[in-house]
C-alpha positions in Angstrom: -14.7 -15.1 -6.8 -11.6 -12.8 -6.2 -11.6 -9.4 -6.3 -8.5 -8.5 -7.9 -7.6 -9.4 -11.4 -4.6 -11.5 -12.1 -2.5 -10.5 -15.5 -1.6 -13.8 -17.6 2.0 -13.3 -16.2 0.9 -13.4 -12.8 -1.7 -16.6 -13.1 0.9 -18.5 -14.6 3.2 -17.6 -11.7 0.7 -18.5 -9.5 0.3 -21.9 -11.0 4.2 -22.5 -9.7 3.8 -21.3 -6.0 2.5 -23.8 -3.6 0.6 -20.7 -2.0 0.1 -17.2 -2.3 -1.1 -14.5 0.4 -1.7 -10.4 -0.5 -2.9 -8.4 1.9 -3.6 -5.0 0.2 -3.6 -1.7 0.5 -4.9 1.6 -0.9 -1.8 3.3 -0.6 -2.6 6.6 -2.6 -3.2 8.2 -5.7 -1.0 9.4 -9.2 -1.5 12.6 -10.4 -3.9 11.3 -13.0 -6.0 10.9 -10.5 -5.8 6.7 -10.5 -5.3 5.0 -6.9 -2.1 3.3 -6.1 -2.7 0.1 -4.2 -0.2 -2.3 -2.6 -0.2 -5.7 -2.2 2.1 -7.1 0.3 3.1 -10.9 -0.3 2.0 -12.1 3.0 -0.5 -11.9 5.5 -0.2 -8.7 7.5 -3.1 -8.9 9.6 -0.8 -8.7 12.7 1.2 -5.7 11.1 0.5 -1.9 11.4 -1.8 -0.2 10.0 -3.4 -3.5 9.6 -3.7 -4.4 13.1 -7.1 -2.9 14.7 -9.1 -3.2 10.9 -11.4 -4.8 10.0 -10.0 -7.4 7.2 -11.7 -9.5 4.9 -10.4 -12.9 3.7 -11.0 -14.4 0.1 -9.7 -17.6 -0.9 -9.4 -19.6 -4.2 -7.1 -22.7 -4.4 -4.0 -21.6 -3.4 -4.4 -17.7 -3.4 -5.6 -16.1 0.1 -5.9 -11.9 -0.4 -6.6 -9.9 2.8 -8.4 -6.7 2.1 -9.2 -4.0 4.6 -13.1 -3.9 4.8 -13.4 0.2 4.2 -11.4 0.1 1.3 -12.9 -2.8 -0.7 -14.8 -1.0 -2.8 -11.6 1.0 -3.9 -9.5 -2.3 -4.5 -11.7 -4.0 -6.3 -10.8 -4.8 -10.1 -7.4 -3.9 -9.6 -4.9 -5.9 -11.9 -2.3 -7.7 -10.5 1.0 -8.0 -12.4 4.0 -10.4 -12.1 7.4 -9.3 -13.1 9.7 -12.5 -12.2 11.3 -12.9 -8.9 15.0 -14.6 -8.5 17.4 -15.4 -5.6 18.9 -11.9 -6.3 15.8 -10.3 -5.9 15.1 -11.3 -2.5 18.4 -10.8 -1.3 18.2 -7.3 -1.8 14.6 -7.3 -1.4 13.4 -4.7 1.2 9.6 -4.3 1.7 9.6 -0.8 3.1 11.4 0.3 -0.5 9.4 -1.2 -2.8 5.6 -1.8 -4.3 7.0 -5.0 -5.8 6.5 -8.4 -3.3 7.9 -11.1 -4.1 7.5 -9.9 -8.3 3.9 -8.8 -7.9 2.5 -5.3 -8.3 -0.8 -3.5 -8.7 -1.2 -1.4 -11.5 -2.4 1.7 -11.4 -6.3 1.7 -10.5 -9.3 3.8 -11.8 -11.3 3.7 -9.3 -14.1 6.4 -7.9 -12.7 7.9 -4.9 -15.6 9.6 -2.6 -15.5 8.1 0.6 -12.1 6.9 0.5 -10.5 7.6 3.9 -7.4 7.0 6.1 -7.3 6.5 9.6 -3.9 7.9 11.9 -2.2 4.3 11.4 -2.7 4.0 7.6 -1.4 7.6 6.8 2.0 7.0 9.2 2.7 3.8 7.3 2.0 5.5 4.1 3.9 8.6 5.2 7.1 6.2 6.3 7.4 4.6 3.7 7.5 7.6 1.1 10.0 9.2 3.9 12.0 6.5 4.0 12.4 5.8 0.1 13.7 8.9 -0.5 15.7 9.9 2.7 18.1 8.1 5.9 18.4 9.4 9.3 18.1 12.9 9.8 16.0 13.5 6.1 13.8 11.2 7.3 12.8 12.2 11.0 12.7 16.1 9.9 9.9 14.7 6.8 8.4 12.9 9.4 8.2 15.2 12.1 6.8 17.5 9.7 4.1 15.8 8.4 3.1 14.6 11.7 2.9 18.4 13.0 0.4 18.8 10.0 -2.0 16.1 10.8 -1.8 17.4 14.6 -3.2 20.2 13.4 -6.2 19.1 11.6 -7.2 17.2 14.5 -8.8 14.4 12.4 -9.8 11.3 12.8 -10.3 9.9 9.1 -8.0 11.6 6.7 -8.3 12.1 2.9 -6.1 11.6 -0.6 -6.0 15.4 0.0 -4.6 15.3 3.7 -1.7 13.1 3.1 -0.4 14.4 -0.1 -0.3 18.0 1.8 1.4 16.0 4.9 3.7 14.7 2.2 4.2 18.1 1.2 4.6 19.5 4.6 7.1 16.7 5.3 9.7 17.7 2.2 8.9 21.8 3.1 10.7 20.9 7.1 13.7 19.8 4.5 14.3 23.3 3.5 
């Protein structure tokens, strides 16, 4: 058994692929306090943060997820929507812009959250791609380099929800 839960949209759009790989992600959390996940439409395994984890495979007929051990317990139950995909979409489709692959998307999750952790690799990812959705060139290597000199700082290991939305933070204040 899966688990993720498909939407009705998304099981019928799964009946019309040949196959479909997600690796996920816990990416973060709303302010409501619900975890944002990520499922990328492929298998990452050999991508960062993804490379030196620990990932589990589940298959079922056509569907293959990829899950990073330490943050199964977080991912599981999420629902999984579809929202169509076209030729259009995919020519303009940019993975490092978007929490939509290929037309599917987590919803937000409730999900407990003690014990959720980061390591270094996860948060840069997650920290890039917030940068980078919001800011080019310069913007983005001042966020960056901002957020970066906070982690330094806390000389950590594992990091929390906590920790990255105040490198996030930190990243927008070297704006100013």
């Amino acid at each position: 058994m899966l688990p993720v839960v498909f939407s009705e949209s998304a099981q019928k759009a799964i009946k019309r692929l040949d196959k479909l790989e997600l690796t996920f992600r816990v990416f973060g959390m709303m302010p409501t306090g619900n975890l944002v996940i990520e499922a990328f439409a492929r298998d990452m395994r050999g991508n960062e943060p993804f490379v030196d984890q620990d990932i589990l495979v589940f298959e079922e007929e056509n569907i293959t997820l990829y899950i990073p051990k330490h943050h199964l317990k977080f991912i599981e139950g999420v629902v999984v929507e579809y929202y169509g995909w076209n030729d259009k979409d995919q020519e303009l489709y940019d993975e490092s812009r978007t929490y939509r692959h290929n037309g599917f998307e987590c919803l937000e999750h409730q999900s407990e959250i003690a014990g959720l952790s980061f390591s270094h690799a996860e948060v840069d990812s997650i920290l890039s791609k917030v940068f980078w959705q919001d800011h080019h060139g310069a913007y983005y290597a001042f966020a960056m380099s901002g957020a970066a000199a906070y982690l330094d700082n806390m000389e950590k290991e594992v990091y929390s929800p906590l920790d990255i939305h105040h490198a996030i933070s930190a990243g927008y204040s070297n704006l100013d």
